[in-house]
MARMAR-178883 format. One line per 8 residues: number of its first residue (from 1); their letters; for each residue x, y, z of C-alpha. Coordinates in steps of 0.2 Angstrom, whole numbers, plus 5000, padded with zeros to 4 digits. Layout:
N
NUM) a) X,Y,Z | ...;
END
This chain:
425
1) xxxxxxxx) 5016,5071,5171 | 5013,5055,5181 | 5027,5048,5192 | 5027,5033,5187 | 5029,5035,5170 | 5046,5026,5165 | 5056,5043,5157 | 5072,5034,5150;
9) xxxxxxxx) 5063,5021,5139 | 5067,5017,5120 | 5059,5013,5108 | 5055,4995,5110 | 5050,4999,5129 | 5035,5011,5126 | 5027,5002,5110 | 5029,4982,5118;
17) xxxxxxxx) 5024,4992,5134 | 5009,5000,5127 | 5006,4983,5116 | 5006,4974,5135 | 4996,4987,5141 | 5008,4992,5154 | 5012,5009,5156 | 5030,5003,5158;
25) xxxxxxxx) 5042,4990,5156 | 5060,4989,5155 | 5072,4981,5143 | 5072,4960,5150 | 5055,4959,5156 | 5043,4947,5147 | 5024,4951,5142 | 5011,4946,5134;
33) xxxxxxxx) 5008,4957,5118 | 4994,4956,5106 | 4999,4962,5088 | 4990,4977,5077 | 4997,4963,5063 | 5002,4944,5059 | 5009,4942,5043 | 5014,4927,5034;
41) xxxxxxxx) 5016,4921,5015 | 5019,4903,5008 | 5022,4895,5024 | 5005,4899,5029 | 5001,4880,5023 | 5011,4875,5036 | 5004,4887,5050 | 4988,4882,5044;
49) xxxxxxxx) 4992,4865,5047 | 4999,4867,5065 | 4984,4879,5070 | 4973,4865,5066 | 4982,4854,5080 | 4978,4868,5093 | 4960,4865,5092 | 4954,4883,5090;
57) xxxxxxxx) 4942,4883,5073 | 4940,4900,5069 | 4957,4914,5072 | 4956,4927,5084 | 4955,4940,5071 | 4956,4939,5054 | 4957,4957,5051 | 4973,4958,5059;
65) xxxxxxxx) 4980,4942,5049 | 4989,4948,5031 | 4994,4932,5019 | 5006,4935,5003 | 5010,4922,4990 | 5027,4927,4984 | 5041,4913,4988 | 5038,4902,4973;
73) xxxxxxxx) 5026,4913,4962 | 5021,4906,4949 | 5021,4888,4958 | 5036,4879,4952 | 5031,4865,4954 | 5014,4851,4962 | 5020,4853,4979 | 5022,4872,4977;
81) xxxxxxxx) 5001,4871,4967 | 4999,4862,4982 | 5003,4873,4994 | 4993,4889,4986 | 4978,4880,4985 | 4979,4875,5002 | 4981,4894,5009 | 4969,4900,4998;
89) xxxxxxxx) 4955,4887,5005 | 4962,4891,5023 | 4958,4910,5019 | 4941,4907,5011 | 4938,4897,5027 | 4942,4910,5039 | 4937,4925,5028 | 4954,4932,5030;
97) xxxxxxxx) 4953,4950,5019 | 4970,4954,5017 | 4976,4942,5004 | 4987,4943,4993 | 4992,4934,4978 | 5003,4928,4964 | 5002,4946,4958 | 5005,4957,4971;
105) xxxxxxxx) 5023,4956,4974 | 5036,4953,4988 | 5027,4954,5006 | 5041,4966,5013 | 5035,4978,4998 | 5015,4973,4999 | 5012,4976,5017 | 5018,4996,5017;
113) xxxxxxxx) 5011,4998,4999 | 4994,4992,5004 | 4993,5002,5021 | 4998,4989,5034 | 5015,4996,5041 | 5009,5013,5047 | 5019,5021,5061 | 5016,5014,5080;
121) xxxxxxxx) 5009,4997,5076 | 5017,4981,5082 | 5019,4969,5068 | 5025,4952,5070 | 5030,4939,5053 | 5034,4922,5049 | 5048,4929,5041 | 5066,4935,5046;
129) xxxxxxxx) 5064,4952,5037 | 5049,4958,5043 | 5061,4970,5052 | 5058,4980,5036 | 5044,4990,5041 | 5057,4995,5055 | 5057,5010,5042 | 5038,5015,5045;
137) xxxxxxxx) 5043,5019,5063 | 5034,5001,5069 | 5041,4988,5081 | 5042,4974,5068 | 5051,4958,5070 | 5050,4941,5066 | 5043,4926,5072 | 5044,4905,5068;
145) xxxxxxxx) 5029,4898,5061 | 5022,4891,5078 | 5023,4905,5086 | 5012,4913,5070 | 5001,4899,5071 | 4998,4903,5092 | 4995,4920,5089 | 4983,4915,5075;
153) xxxxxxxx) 4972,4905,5088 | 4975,4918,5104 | 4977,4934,5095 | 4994,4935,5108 | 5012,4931,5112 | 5024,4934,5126 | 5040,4942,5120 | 5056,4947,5129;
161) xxxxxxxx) 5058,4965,5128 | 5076,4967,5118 | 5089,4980,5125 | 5090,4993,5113 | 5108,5000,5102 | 5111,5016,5095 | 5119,5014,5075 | 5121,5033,5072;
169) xxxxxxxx) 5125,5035,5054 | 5131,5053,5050 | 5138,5062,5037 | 5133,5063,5019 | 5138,5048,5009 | 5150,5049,4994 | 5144,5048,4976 | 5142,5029,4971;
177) xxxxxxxx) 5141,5022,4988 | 5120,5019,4993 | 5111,5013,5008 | 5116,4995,5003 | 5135,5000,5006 | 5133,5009,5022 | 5120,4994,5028 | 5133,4981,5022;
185) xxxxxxxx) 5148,4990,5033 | 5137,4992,5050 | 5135,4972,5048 | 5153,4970,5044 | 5158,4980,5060 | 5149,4975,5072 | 5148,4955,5066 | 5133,4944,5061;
193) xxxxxxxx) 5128,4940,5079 | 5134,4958,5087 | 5115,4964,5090 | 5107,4947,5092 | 5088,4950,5101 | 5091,4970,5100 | 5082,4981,5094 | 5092,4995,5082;
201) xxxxxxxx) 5088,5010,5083 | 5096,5020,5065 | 5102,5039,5069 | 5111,5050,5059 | 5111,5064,5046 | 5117,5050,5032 | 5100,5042,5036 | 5088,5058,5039;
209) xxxxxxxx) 5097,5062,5021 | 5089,5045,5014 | 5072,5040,5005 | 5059,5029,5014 | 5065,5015,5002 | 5084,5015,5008 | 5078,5015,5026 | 5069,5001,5020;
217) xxxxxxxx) 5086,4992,5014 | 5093,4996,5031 | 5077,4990,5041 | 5078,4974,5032 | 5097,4970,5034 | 5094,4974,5052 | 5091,4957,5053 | 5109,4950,5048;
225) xxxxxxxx) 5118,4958,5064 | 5105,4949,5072 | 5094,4961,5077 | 5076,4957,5084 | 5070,4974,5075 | 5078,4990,5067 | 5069,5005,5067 | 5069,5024,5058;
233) xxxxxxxx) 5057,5035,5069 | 5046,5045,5058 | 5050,5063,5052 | 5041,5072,5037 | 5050,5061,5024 | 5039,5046,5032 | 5025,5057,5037 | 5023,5062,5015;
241) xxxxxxxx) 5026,5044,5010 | 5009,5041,5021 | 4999,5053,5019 | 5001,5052,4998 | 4993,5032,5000 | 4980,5039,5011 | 4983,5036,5027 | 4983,5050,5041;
249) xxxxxxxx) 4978,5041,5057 | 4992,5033,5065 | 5003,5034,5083 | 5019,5042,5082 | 5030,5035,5094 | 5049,5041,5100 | 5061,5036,5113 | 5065,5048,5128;
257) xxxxxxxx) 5079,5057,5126 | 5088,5049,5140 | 5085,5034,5135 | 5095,5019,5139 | 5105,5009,5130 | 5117,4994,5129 | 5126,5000,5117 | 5129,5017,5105;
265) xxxxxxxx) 5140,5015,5089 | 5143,5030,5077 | 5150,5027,5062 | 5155,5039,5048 | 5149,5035,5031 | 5158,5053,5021 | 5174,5042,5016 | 5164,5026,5014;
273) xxxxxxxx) 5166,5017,4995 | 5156,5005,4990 | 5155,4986,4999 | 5153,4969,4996 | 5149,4955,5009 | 5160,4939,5002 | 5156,4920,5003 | 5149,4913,5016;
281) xxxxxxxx) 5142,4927,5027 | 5134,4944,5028 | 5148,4951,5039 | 5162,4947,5027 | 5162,4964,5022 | 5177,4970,5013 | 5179,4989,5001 | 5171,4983,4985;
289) xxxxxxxx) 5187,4986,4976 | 5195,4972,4987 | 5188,4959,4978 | 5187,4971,4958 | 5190,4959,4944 | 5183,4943,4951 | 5174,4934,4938 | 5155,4931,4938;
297) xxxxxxxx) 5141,4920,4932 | 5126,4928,4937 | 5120,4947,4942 | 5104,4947,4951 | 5097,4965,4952 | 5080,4965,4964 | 5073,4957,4978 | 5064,4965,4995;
305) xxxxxxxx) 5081,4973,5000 | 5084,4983,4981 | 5071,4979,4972 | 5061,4997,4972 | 5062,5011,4961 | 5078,5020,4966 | 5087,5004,4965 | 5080,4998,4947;
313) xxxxxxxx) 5085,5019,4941 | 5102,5019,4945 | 5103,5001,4939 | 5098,5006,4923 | 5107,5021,4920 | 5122,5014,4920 | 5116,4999,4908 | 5106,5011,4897;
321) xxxxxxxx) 5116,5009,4880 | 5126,4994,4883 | 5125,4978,4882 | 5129,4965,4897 | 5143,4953,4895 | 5140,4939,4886 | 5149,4927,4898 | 5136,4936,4913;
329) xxxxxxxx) 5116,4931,4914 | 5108,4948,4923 | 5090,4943,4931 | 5077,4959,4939 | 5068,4956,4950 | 5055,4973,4956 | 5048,4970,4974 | 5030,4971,4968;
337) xxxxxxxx) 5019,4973,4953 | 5018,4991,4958 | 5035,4994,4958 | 5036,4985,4939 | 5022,4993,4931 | 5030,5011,4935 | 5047,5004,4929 | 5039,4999,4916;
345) xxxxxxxx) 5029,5017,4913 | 5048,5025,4915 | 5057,5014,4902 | 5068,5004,4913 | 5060,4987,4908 | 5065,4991,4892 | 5085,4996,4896 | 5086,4981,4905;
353) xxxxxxxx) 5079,4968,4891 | 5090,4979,4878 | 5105,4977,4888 | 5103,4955,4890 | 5094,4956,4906 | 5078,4943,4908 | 5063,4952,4919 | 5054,4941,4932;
361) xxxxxxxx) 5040,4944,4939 | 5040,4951,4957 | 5043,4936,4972 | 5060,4930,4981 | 5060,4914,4970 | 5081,4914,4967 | 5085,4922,4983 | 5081,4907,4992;
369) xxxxxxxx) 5084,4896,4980 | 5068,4891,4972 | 5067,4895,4956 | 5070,4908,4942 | 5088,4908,4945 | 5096,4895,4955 | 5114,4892,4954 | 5125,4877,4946;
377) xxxxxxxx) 5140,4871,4956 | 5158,4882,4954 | 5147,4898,4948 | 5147,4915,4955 | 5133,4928,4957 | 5135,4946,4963 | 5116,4950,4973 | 5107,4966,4980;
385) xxxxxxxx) 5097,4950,4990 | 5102,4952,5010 | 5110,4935,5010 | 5125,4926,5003 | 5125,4909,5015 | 5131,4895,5010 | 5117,4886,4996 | 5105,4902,4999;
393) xxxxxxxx) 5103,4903,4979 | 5101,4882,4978 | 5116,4877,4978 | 5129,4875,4990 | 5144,4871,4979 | 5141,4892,4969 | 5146,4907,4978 | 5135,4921,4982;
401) xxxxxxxx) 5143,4940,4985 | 5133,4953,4990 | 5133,4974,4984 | 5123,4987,4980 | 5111,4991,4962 | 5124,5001,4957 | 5138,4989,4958 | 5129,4975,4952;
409) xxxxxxxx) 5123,4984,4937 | 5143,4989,4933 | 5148,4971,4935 | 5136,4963,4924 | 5144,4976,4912 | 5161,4969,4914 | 5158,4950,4919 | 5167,4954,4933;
417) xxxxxxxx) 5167,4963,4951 | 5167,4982,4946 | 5167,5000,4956 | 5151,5007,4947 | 5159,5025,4951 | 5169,5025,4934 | 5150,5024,4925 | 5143,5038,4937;
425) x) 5147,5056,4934;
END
């Protein structure tokens, strides 16, 4: 073993250090990276716009540039038509490959679906969640749209390497309470801002015990405790999920066991019930039965946070044989066209429309508060989306409450905030 190999180093250290091509850095120090990806989706028009200013005609790579329509999909509107047609020129222009459009699906979903979020790999997005592919055992975090537009032209950015925390999640999770409810309590003890520019690393039997798509939930909330990337390191579970789309060739990478951290926090999920975040912000977290018989407008079952195949099952065995509330509009939402054709294969598609529920086609359209679902003033939706701030779902004068599939399904039911555990064995 070389001396001067750094053996206490997270994470973040070795794959930013390895990205650098240093054979060590430490947590602080800034370097120049160069990412394996650089994805963006609608806001590429506006990348494209800014990349044009630097001069630079043709980007660095193209093979390592992934584009995903999937904010306003179908366009809503000229602007939106607009905005397609311009990204679509841009990518014929630069013979970008990895495109995807309208009917592909949300990009958090798309880029592991289609092979891009393969352990090892640093991945940088225009997009606050790109923390998602956390899960995949990548160093994945978000960036603004000049940065994206820089590393378009250069193929590089530097980065400060974030000090690293410990969330060790352990002991099995009670019956009705899901990755959403442990994800949701993390951020409601440690705050909004309690690991702003760290990167989290998840530990714990309750998430060893979980399928790659709740990792994925608590990758992707990883973002609203202010995290600058969460990560799962890969074990069999991941190393099957690859290898039955294919792919076999890949870097595993681990922290050392001594490894230094700011901060460890362990937190117990066996007593856990089920969560909600309240009004205004994620951390508002309270038990779900705090807020029980609060009256609602709108369910919204979906998104990249629950909007994959575990989440739409559980959904619909509790709706299956009922009806919805008539006073409650339920909206799904599947994370990508893949994920809607196999519910629709299974039958779900059709428990949800027999129950009242309208399908949408896969995209983030009412979670940010384009369209297919935007809120009027004074009314209340319960989400599985990741964020509830004020005018997230178009408008700021509604309310937005946060919970898992399974509580969400349970309250369109009612009409109101409902424990799902009463329609669960």
């Amino acid at each position: 073993m070389q001396k001067d190999i750094k053996m206490d180093s997270t994470f973040a250290e070795k794959v930013l250090a390895k990205k650098a091509g240093k054979k060590r850095i430490s947590a602080g120090e800034i370097v120049t990276v160069e990412p394996d990806i650089i994805m963006s989706h609608d806001n590429s028009a506006a990348i494209s716009g800014t990349f044009s200013k630097i001069g630079v005609k043709k980007v660095w790579n193209p093979d390592k540039i992934v584009i995903i329509l999937d904010h306003v999909v179908p366009a809503a509107s000229e602007k939106h038509a607009q905005n397609h047609k311009t990204i679509r020129e841009f990518v014929k222009a630069q013979g970008i490959p990895n495109f995807y459009d309208i009917n592909h699906g949300i990009c958090h979903q798309v880029l592991p679906e289609n092979g891009h979020a393969i352990p090892g790999r640093l991945i940088l997005g225009s997009d606050s969640h790109t923390t998602t592919y956390g899960a995949f055992g990548c160093f994945a975090a978000g960036i603004g749209r000049t940065e994206a537009a820089a590393v378009w032209a250069t193929g590089s950015l530097w980065m400060r390497c974030p000090e690293s925390f410990r969330l060790v999640l352990s002991g099995a999770h009670p019956p009705g309470v899901y990755a959403k409810d442990i994800i949701l309590h993390s951020i409601g003890k440690l705050g909004a801002d309690g690991a702003n520019y760290k990167c989290v690393e998840f530990s714990g039997s309750a998430v060893s015990g979980m399928s790659i798509d709740d990792r994925m939930v608590l990758c992707n909330m990883a973002a609203e405790m202010g995290a600058k990337a969460g990560v799962w390191m890969v074990d069999e579970k991941t190393r099957a999920w690859l290898a039955n789309r294919g792919i076999n060739q890949y870097e595993e990478i681990y922290p050392d066991t001594d490894a230094t951290y700011e901060k460890s926090i362990e937190i117990d999920v066996s007593d856990l019930a089920p969560q909600i975040a309240c009004p205004h912000t994620v951390d508002n977290v309270v038990p779900l039965s705090g807020r029980e018989g609060v009256k609602i407008d709108q369910c919204l079952l979906g998104t990249c946070t629950n909007g994959r195949m575990p989440d739409l099952r559980i959904a619909a065995k509790i709706l299956k044989g009922n009806k919805i509330n008539p006073n409650v509009r339920l909206i799904v939402l599947p994370a990508s066209w893949s994920i809607y054709t196999q519910a629709m294969k299974e039958g779900l598609l059709d428990i949800f429309i027999e129950a009242g529920g309208v399908i949408c086609n896969p995209g983030c359209g009412p979670c940010l508060g384009a369209h297919q679902g935007i809120l009027a003033p004074g009314e209340v939706c319960l989400s599985t989306a990741n964020r509830n701030f004020k005018g997230r779902m178009g408008c700021r004068d509604a309310e937005v409450f946060l919970a898992s599939p399974a509580s969400v399904a349970a309250s369109a039911l009612e009409g109101k905030i409902a424990d799902p555990r009463k329609y669960l064995p």
